[in-house]
C-alpha positions, 0 to 999 in steps of 0.5 A: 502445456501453457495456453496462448492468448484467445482474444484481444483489446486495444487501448491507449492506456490500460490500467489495472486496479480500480482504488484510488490511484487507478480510478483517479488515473483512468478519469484524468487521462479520460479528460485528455482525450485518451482511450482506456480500458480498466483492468480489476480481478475482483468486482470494482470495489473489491480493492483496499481504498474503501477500507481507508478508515482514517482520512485524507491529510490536506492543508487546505489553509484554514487551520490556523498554524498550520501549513504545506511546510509543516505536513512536508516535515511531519512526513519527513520525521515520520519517514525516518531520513528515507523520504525523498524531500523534493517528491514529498514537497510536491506531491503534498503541495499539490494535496489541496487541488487533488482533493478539490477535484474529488469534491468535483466528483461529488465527494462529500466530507464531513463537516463542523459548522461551515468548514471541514471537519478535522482530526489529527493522527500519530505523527501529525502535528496539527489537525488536518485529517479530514474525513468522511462517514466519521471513519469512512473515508475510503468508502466515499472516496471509492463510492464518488470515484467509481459513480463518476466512472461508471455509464460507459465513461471508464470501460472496466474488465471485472474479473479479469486477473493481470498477468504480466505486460507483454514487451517488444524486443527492446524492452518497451511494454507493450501491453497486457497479458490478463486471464478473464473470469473464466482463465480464458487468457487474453492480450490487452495492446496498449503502449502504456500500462499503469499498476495502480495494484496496491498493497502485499499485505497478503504476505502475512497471517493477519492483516488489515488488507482485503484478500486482493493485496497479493503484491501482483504489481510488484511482481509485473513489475520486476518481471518487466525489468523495473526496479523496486525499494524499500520493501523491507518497510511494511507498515504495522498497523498499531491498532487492528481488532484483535479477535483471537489467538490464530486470526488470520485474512483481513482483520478489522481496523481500529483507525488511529483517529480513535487515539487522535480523540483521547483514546490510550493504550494500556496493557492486561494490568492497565499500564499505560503502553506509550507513556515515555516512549515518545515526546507525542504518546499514543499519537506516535509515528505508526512504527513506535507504537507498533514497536512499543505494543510488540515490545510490551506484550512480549514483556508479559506474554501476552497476545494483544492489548487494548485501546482505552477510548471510554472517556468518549460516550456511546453516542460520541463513538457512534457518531464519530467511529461508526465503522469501529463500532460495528466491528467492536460490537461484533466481537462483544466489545462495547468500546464505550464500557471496556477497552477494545483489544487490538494488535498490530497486523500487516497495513501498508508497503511503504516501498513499491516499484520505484517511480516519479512523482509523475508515475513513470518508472524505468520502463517505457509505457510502465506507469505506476501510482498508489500504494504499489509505488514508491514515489520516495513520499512514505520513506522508512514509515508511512506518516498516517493519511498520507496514502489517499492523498498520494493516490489522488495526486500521483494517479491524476499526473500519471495519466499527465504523464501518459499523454504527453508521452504519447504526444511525444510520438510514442507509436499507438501500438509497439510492435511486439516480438510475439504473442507470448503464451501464459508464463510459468513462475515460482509458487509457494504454498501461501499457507506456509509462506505466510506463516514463515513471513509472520514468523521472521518477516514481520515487527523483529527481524534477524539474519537467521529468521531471515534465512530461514524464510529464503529456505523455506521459500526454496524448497517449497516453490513449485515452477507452475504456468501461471493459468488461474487467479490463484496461481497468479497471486501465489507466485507474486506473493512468492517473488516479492517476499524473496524480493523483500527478505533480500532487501531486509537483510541487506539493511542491517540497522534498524529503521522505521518499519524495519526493526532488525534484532541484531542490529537494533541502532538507527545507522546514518550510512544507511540512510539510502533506499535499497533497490531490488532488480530481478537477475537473468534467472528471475531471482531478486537481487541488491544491484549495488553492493550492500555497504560495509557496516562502519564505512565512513 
């Protein structure tokens, strides 16, 4: 017996996610006058911004040589043709007044003398990361956002678990079906709704993402009628802290400005792992070097490798990675004196509900931002530092573009055909389904792995009413990896973050996003037909 709705909230926007896109929006549509009600399952700060390591990449015109222009073409390589350019033109083009207002906030970055300091990650071509804390960043930025949140400004439900958006009959979202801290279910009105969820890292045994990342935006969107793409490219990150054989959850980031100050990757035998594989090394595109390291420890059996970063001394790695170095020391490893073991781990979706650089989607009153988007910025592979920059930018002009559709006559409250009670979905075991998405899912694709996937997801799902947090989670992590494993062997080539075994070529023809809509019945599917390998 499912349970109906117990109470009920009303707003003009409700967002649900409190990382950078969230924060970001929730403040912005403060400033235009409109109520708003933040949704989160997990306490403020629990969400994945402030594991942000690396920096935000911004142009700000101080850095001789470099330009707007040259960040658009470093993303569109690093996206490997799938990169939207006019999206990724303006999103980056409006980096620098984003992060001008973050300072606003109090934001404090580091410096050099009088200026920013900065650093370079793979894929850039100049150095324009900068960065806070040395290798904090998404603390600071979480911490300034939600200090400029708190007192009453940006009223917050903690604890409170999204379920799915509540819809009149013509499909507009009207609302918010949530679960509070104690599964008492309740209805939040709004006619408008922003996922700011982030990322699916969950997915898999081991990734750098916080124990939240269970793709629930993916799935509120696809059960709201909206599109997704490019979900087969979930970004590796080259260099997570290898703490073990079996190491499973969130796994320590060794950010890629480690390797932007000199660091090197070597193999067991102190061979070097990127030497001739890119003209740019060990400062490669993300999917090169995640590759590379793939291809290299399965040449010698081997589980990891290491990252070599002792030209720097114990003070410089101190001062400049001082996170990195508390979860070195934790394991034993003084990254001063020996190489640090890494391996590549599960990082960032590339791919997401399909949106404008304004954040709508294909449903009225549904808004998305952050890494539960896909704005076209990030393409076949996410260019490193890219992603707070996209959270400040498209949070800020999605609650632009929630007040003016409001403005428009958009009516306060929709009319709702009814109050639904808590649905029922399709949950997998996550221990199995992340064991099988590891397996055949992840850096190394094939048709029959593939399916193999499907299979398994088919006969251990269980139809389940949707009644707990866990509940919640293990069904949208059930959805988007159908959702996922459908577009991935669609795509047969092999492309950025997607590598496909069998179809190891880099295709023009396939050079399009792939979008994934739910059927009648719930099952994902490819809209249009997959195209005929050799087609002109």
């Amino acid at each position: 017996m499912t349970a109906n709705p117990h109470w009920e909230a009303s707003a003009d926007l409700v967002v649900v996610g409190t990382g950078v896109a969230g924060l970001t929006a929730a403040l912005r549509a403060r400033e235009l006058g409109l109520s708003v009600l933040v949704v989160t399952k997990d306490a403020a700060d629990g969400g994945n911004t402030r594991w942000a390591q690396g920096g935000v990449a911004v142009v700000l015109g101080d850095v001789e040589a470099d330009s707007v222009a040259r960040h658009v073409d470093d993303t569109l390589v690093a996206g490997v043709g799938l990169c939207d350019p006019v999206a990724t033109s303006r999103i980056i083009g409006a980096g620098p007044a984003a992060v001008a207002r973050l300072w606003g906030l109090g934001a404090e970055f580091d410096r050099e003398g009088d200026r920013l300091a900065r650093t370079r990650e793979g894929g850039h071509t100049a150095f324009r990361v900068v960065h806070a804390g040395g290798d904090a960043t998404g603390a600071e930025v979480e911490r300034a956002l939600l200090a400029a949140s708190r007192d009453g400004r940006v009223p917050m439900l903690e604890h409170h678990t999204a379920v799915d958006t509540l819809r009149t009959p013509a499909g507009e979202v009207a609302g918010l079906l949530v679960l509070d801290a104690n599964g008492v279910p309740g209805i939040l009105v709004a006619p408008a709704v922003l996922l700011a969820t982030g990322g699916l890292g969950q997915l898999y045994q081991a990734t750098s993402n916080p124990s939240v990342a269970t793709a629930d935006g993916i799935a509120i969107a696809l059960r709201s009628g909206a599109p997704v793409a490019d979900l087969e490219f979930v970004q590796f990150h080259p260099t997570v802290l290898f703490t073990g054989s079996g190491a499973r959850g969130r796994c320590p980031l060794v950010t890629e400005a480690v390797r932007g100050e000199g660091a090197v990757l070597v193999d067991a035998r102190g061979d070097r792992v990127m030497a001739g594989v890119h003209p740019q090394e060990d400062l490669a595109p993300r999917d090169v070097v995640s590759a590379a390291i793939t291809r290299r420890m399965a040449a010698l059996g081997d589980d990891h490798v290491y990252l070599d970063a002792t030209h720097l001394s114990a003070a410089e790695f101190r001062r400049r990675f001082p996170t990195v170095l508390a979860a070195c020391l934790s394991v034993g490893v003084d990254p001063s004196v020996a190489p640090i073991p890494v391996a590549p781990a599960a990082h960032f979706s590339c791919g997401g509900v399909v949106t404008t650089v304004d954040g709508r989607t294909a449903v009225p009153g549904l808004y998305a931002a952050g890494e539960v988007a896909r704005t076209g910025l990030h393409g076949a592979n996410r260019l490193a530092s890219n992603s707070l920059l996209e959270g400040l930018v498209v949070g800020a002009r999605a609650a632009e573009s929630v007040a003016a559709d409001l403005a428009l006559g958009v009516p306060a409250e929709r009319r709702l055909a009814a109050c639904r009670p808590v649905p029922t979905a399709p949950v997998a075991d996550r221990d199995t389904l992340q064991r099988v998405m590891s397996r055949y899912a992840a850096i190394g694709r094939d048709a029959e792995g593939l399916a193999v996937v499907g299979s398994v997801l088919d006969v251990s799902a269980v139809d389940r009413p949707l009644s707990t947090r866990e509940l919640v989670e293990d069904a949208a992590l059930t959805l988007t990896a159908r959702a996922l494993i459908a577009a991935a062997a669609a795509r047969e080539e092999s492309r950025g973050c997607h590598v496909r075994d069998d179809f190891p070529a880099t295709e023009p023809e396939w050079a399009r996003s792939l979008t994934v809509r739910l059927t009648p019945s719930g099952q994902p599917m490819i809209p249009e037909p997959a195209m005929a390998r050799g087609a002109a």
